[in-house]
C-alpha atoms as one frame of an Amber mdcrd trajectory, in Angstrom:
protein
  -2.702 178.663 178.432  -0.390 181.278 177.600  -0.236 183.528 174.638   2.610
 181.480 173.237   0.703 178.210 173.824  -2.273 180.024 171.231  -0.009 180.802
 169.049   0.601 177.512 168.449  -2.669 176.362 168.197  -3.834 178.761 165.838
  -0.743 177.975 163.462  -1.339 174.084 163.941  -4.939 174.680 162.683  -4.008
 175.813 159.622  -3.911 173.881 156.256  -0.408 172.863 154.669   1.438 175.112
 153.190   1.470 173.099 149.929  -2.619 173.320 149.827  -2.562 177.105 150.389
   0.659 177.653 147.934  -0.820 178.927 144.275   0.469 178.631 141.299   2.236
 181.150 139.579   0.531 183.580 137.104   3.024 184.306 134.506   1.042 187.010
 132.049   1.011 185.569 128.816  -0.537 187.432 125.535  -3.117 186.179 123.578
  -3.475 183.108 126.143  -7.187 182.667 128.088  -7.397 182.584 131.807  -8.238
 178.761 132.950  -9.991 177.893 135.979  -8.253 176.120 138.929  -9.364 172.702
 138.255  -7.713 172.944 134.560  -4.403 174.396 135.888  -4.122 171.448 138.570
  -4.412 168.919 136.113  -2.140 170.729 134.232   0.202 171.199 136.686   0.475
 167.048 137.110   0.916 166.510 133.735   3.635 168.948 133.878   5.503 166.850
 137.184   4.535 163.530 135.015   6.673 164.718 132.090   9.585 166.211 134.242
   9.855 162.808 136.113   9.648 160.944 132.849  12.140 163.031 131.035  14.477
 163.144 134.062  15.288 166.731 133.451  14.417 168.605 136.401  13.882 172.497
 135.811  14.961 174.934 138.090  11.943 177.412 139.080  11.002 180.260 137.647
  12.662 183.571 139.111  11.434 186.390 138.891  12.868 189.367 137.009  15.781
 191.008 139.107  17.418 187.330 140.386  15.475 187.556 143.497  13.638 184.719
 145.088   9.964 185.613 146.423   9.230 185.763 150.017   9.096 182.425 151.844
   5.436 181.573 152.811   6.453 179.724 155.539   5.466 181.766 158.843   7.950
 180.909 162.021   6.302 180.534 165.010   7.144 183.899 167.422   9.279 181.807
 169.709  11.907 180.852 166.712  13.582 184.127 165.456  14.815 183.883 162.477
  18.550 184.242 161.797  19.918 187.893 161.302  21.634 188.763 157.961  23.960
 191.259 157.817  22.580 194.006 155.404  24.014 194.738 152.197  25.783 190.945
 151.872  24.026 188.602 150.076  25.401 184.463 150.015  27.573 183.959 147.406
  27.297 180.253 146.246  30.662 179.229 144.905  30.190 177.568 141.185  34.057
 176.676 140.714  34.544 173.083 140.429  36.539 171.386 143.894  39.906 170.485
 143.679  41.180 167.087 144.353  43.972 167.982 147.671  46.218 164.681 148.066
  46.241 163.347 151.353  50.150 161.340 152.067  49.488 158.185 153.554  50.908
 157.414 156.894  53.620 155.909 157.057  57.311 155.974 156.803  58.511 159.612
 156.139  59.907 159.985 152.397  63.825 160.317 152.402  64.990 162.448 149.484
  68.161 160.949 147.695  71.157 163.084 147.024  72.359 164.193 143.832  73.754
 161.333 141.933  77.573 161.743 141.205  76.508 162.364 137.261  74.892 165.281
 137.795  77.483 166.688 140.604  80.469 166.327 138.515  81.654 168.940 135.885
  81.962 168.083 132.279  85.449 167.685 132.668  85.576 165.376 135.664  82.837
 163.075 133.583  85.127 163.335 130.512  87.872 161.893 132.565  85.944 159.347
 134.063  84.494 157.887 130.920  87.893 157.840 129.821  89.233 155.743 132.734
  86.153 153.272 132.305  86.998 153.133 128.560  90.859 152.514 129.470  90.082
 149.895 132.026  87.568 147.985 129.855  89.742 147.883 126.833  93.155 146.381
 129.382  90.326 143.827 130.393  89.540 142.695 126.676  93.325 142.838 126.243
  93.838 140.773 128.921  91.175 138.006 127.804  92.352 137.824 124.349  95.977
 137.528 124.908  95.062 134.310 127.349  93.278 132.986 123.946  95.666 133.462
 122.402  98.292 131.814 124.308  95.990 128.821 125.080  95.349 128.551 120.775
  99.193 129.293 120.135  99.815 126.390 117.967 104.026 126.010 118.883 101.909
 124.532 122.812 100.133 121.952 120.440 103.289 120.347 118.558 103.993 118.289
 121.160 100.374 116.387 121.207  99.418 113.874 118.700  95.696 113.716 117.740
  94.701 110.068 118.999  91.250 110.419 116.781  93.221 110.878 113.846  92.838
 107.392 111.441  96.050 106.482 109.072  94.519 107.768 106.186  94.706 111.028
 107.507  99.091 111.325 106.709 100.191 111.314 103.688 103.700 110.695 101.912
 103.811 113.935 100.392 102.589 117.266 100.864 103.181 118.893  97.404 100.648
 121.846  98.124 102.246 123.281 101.164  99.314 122.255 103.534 100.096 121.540
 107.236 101.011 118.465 108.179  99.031 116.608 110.251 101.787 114.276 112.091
 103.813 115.454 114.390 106.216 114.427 117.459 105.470 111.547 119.438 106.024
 112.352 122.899 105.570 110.279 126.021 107.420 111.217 128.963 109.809 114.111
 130.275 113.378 111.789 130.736 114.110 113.364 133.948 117.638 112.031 134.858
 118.882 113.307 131.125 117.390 117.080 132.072 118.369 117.316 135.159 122.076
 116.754 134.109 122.185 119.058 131.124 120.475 121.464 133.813 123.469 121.180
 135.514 125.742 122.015 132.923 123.703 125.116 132.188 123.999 125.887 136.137
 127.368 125.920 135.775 127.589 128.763 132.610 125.248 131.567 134.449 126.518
 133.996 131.479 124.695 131.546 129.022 121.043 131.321 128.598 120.377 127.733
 126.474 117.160 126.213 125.452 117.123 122.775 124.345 114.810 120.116 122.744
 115.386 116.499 122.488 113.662 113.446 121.285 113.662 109.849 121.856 112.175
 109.076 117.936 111.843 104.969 119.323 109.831 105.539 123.005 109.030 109.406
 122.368 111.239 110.586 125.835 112.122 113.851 125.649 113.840 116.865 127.215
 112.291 120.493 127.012 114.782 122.808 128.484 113.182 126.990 127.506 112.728
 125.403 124.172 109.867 127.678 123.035 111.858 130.898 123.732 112.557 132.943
 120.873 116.137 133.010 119.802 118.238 134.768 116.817 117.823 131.977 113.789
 121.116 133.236 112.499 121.627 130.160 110.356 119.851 127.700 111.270 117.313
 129.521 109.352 118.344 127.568 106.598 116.989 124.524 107.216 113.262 125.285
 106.775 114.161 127.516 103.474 115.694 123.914 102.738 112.529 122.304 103.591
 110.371 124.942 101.579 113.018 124.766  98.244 112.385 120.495  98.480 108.595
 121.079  98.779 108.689 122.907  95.618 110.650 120.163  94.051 108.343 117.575
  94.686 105.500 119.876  93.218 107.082 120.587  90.145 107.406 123.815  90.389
 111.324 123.453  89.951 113.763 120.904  89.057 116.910 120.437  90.571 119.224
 120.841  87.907 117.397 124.231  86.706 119.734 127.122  86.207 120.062 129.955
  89.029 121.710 133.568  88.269 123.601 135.558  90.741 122.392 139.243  90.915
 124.129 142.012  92.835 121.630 142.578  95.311 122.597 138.698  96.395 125.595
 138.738  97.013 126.562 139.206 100.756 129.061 138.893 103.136 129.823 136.410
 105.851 130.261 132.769 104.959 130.200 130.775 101.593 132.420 130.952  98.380
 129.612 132.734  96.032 130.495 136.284  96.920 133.682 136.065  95.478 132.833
 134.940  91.988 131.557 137.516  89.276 127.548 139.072  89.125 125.702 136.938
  86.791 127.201 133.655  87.558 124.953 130.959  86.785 124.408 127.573  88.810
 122.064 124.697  89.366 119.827 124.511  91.830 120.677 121.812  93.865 124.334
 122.847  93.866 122.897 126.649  95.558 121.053 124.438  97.905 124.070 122.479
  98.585 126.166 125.281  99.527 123.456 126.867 101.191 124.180 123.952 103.793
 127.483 122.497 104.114 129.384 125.651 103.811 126.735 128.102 105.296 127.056
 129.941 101.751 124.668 133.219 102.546 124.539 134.667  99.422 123.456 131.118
  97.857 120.355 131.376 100.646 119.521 134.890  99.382 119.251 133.729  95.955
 117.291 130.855  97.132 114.592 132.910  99.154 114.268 134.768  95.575 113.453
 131.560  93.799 110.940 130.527  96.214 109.049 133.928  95.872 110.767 136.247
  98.400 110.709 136.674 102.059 106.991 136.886 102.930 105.831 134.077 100.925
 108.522 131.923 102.958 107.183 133.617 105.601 103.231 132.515 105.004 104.844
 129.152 104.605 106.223 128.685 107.923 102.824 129.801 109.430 100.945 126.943
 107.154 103.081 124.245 108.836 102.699 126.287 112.252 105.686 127.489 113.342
 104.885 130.302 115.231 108.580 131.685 116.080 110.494 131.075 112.571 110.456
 133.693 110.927 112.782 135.784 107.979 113.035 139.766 108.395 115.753 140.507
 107.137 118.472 138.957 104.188 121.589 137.282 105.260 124.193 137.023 107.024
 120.980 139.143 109.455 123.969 140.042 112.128 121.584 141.861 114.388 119.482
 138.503 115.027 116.514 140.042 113.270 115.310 136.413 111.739 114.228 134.151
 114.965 113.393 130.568 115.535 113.464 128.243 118.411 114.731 124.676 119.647
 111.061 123.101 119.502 110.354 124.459 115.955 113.527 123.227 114.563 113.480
 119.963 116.279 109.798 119.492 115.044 110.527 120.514 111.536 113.574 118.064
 111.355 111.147 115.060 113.163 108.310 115.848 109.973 110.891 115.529 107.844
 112.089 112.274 109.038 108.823 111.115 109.252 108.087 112.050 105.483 105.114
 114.292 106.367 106.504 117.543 104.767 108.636 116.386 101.386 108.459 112.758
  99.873 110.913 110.165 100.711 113.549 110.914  97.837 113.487 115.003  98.717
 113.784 113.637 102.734 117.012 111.396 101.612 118.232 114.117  99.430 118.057
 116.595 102.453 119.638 114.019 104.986 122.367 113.457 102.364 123.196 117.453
 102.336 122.532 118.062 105.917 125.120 115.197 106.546 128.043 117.134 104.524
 127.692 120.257 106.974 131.329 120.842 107.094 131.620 122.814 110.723 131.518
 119.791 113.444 132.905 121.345 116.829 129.256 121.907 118.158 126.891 118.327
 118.108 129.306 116.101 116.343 131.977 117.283 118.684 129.898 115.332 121.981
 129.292 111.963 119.514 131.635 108.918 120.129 133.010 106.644 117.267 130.213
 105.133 114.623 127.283 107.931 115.354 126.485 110.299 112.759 124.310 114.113
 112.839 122.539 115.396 109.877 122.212 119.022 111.682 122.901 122.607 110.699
 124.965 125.133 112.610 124.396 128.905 113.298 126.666 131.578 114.662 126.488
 135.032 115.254 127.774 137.448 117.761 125.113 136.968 120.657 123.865 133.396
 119.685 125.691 130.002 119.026 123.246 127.100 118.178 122.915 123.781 116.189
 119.955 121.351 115.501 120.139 117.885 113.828 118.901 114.295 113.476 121.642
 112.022 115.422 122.241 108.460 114.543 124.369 106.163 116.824 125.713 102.937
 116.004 123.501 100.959 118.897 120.533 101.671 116.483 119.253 104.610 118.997
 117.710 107.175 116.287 116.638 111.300 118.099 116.461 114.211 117.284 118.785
 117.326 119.746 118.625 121.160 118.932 120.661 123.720 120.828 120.893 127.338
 121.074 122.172 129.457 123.322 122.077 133.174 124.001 125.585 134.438 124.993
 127.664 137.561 125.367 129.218 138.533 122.196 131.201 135.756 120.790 131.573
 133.934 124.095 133.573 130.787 123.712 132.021 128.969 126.306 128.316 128.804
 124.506 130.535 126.155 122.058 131.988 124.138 125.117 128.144 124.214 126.540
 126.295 122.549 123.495 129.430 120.066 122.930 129.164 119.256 126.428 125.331
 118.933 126.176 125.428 116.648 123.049 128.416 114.159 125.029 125.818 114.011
 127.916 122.708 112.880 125.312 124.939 110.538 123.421 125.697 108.452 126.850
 122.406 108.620 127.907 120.811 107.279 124.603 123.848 105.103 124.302 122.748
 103.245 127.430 119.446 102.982 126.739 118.294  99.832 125.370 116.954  99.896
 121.833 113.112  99.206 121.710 112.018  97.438 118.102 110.881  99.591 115.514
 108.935  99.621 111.588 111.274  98.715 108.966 111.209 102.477 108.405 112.741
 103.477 111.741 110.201 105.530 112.479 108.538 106.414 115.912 105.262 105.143
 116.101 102.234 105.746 113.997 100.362 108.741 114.957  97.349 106.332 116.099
  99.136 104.608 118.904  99.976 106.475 122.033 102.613 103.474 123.474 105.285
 102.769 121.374 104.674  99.518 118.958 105.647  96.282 120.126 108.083  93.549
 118.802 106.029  92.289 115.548 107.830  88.924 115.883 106.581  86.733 118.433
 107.171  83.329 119.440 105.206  80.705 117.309 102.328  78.848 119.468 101.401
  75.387 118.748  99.048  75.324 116.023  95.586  73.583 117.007  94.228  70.816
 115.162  92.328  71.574 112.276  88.236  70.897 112.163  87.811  67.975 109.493
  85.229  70.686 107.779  88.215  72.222 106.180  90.025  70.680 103.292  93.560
  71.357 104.719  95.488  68.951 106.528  95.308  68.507 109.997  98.771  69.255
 112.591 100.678  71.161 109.496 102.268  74.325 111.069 101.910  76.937 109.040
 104.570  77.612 106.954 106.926  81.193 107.410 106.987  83.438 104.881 109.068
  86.424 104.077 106.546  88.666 102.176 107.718  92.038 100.528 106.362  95.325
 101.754 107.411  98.466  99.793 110.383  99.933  99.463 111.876  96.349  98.658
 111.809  95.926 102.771 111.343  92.326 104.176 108.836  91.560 106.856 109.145
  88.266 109.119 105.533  87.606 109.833 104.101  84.517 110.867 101.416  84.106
 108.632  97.687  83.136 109.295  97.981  83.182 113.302  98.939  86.916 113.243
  97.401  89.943 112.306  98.945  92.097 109.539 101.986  94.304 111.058 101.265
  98.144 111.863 102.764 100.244 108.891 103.593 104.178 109.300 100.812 105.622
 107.721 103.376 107.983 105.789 105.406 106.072 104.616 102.646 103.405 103.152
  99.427 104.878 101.516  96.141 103.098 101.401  95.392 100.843  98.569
């Protein structure tokens, strides 16, 4: 064996290293040597309490931080490992840092600057301002369709088919809005299409026109909901509004009005010539106010009935939309407007009894009938037919508007106006000629059987009423339950309605005749 080889031997042969390892001596004062056995069982009691209290103490060093000589001796064949002199390991303490590791995958794209942050104060300034311009045209935009769709001159035309009779009434003493209105059914196209024609014809002219059948509710809508200069046909709602009052109580007919300066104006009417502080009745001021177009009577009339903008707030409560008074008369620059459909309406309520009672209606027909200027719709009329209508005239706007009875019992309602150049003659050869063309039409029609108020029909019905007397069927014969006597046609009776008006009814076969709610009120 080689040297090595006993080497090995003799290392192999010698106890473990934790037998021969001794405990430490640590000098302690006033403390008695013990033997080895003591220490030993020391020393386990020592491990036992270490494991038990899981609080494992680092040995001992010696003073100067140096650790004693290993004990363990290397066989001569292992050499140690060389240490450089003067270094000694360094063990670093600091606590490891957590190094984030990117997952594989798709590589991160960075995103530009957004436009916010690129842009100078300025530029975002403006473009707030743009966003803020083109929101608020939106809005604008959405409301005025609203508005337009909840404009109330689109709903005069429609009558409310859920509406029960109760729901008219004769009177309307405190100004609230009437609930009747026109009865229309049908556009009469042959009738339009000719007064189209004559319009054709007058390209200088720009007319709007509004008729109505009252019997089968035809009608003709020409540009009737444009806005035209009232001039004065303005009168005929202030008419409306002094009657209302009337029938309130708020003044009687025969009380006294005074003529102030700030009345009197120019134009048409007799009143401007007689002396400040004239005094006259009402009725006659409302009078003149009509037949002879009297404008300082209407000024002193919108006084009475609280000024302009009370009129005004009036107008809207029965919803006229267009009518309107801005200015006194005679209003030469067209400031006060109206239109065809809102004076045709108004006259049609009236008719119908919805806005005054039936003694302020006949009163109104009465001075409507007197208007002394006929060249415009009496002027197309033949012989027997009569207009309760009112006339206006000023420089860029001729028009008329009336209720037009002709002798074949035909009842409807025609209002006019036409835009023109200043004082054009033809816009009166235009509405004469469009009233002649209505007469023959209506003339021609045939007459369909009304109420014994000559009304159209009641707001409930949307086809016009039908003949109430009917051919009488054979009566059956009667049961021999009931006392009466069998084969015995019932007898006809004449029974009285209001108003003094006779009814022919067949009575007891029949059902009770259809009454305009207006004009009768529920008992």
């Amino acid at each position: 064996m080689s040297e090595s080889s006993d080497k090995l031997i003799a290392v192999s042969r010698r106890q473990p290293l934790q037998r021969r390892r001794r405990p430490r001596q640590v000098k302690k004062t006033g403390q008695k040597p013990v033997n080895n056995q003591q220490q030993g069982a020391n020393r386990g009691e020592t491990v036992a309490l270490t494991r038990l209290n899981n609080h494992p103490s680092p040995p001992n060093l010696p003073t100067g931080g140096q650790r004693p000589p290993s004990k363990v001796v290397m066989p001569t064949a292992v050499k140690p490992i060389p240490r450089s002199k003067g270094k000694t390991l360094q063990v670093d303490t600091a606590k490891p840092k957590t190094v984030r590791v990117q997952k594989q995958g798709k590589p991160r794209t960075t995103r530009p600057a957004s436009r916010k942050t690129r842009l100078k104060p300025m530029a975002r300034t403006i473009l707030y301002t743009l966003r803020l311009l083109i929101v608020g045209i939106g809005l604008g935009a959405i409301i005025g369709t609203l508005l337009s769709i909840l404009d109330p001159a689109n709903r005069i035309t429609t009558t409310s088919r859920s509406s029960s009779p109760t729901n008219s009434t004769q009177s309307n003493p405190n100004n609230a809005v009437a609930t009747g209105g026109l009865y229309l059914s049908q556009e009469i196209i042959p009738l339009k299409t000719a007064v189209q024609n004559l319009a054709t014809a007058n390209p200088k002219l720009i007319p709007g026109v509004f008729m109505v059948d009252l019997d089968t509710g035809g009608y003709v809508d020409i540009n009737s909901n444009a806005s035209f200069p009232a001039a004065s046909t303005i009168k005929i709602p202030i008419l409306i509004a002094f009657f209302q009052d009337v029938d309130a109580g708020k003044i009687r007919l025969d009380e006294m009005l005074t003529m102030e300066k700030e009345m009197v104006a120019g134009g048409s009417g007799s009143l401007r010539t007689q002396a400040v502080g004239s005094q006259y009745t009402a009725i006659d001021v409302a009078t003149k106010m009509i037949t002879v177009s009297d404008n300082t009577a209407t000024n002193m009339l919108i006084t009475r009935l609280g000024g302009q903008e009370v009129l005004n707030e009036r107008f809207r409560s029965w919803g006229l939309t267009t009518t309107m008074i801005r200015n006194p008369l005679p209003d030469l620059q067209g400031t006060n407007t109206t239109s065809p459909r809102e004076l045709g309406d108004l006259i049609a309520k009236v008719n119908q009894g919805n806005l005054v009672t039936m003694r302020s209606r006949d009163l109104m027909l009465d001075i409507m009938r007197r208007t002394e200027r006929d060249n415009l719709l009496p002027s197309g009329l033949g012989e027997g037919a009569r207009a309760y209508h009112k006339t206006g005239d000023i420089g860029t706007m001729l028009g008329d508007a009336g209720l037009i009875d002709i002798p074949t019992g035909k009842r409807y309602i025609a209002a006019v106006m036409v835009q023109r150049p200043n004082n054009d003659m033809g816009a009166a050869k235009l509405i004469s000629s469009i009233s002649n063309t209505a007469y023959q039409h209506f003339s021609q029609t045939a007459v369909t059987p009304r109420t014994p108020t000559n009304n159209p029909p009641a707001t409930n019905f949307q086809q016009p009423v039908q003949p109430f007397i009917q051919p009488v069927q054979p009566v059956q014969p009667v049961q021999p339950v009931q006392p009466v006597q069998p084969f015995i046609q019932p007898q006809m009776m004449n029974p009285i309605v209001p108003n003094g008006m006779v009814n022919n009814i067949p009575m007891g076969t029949y059902q009770a005749p259809v009454m305009t709610p207006q004009y009768y009120p529920p008992r």
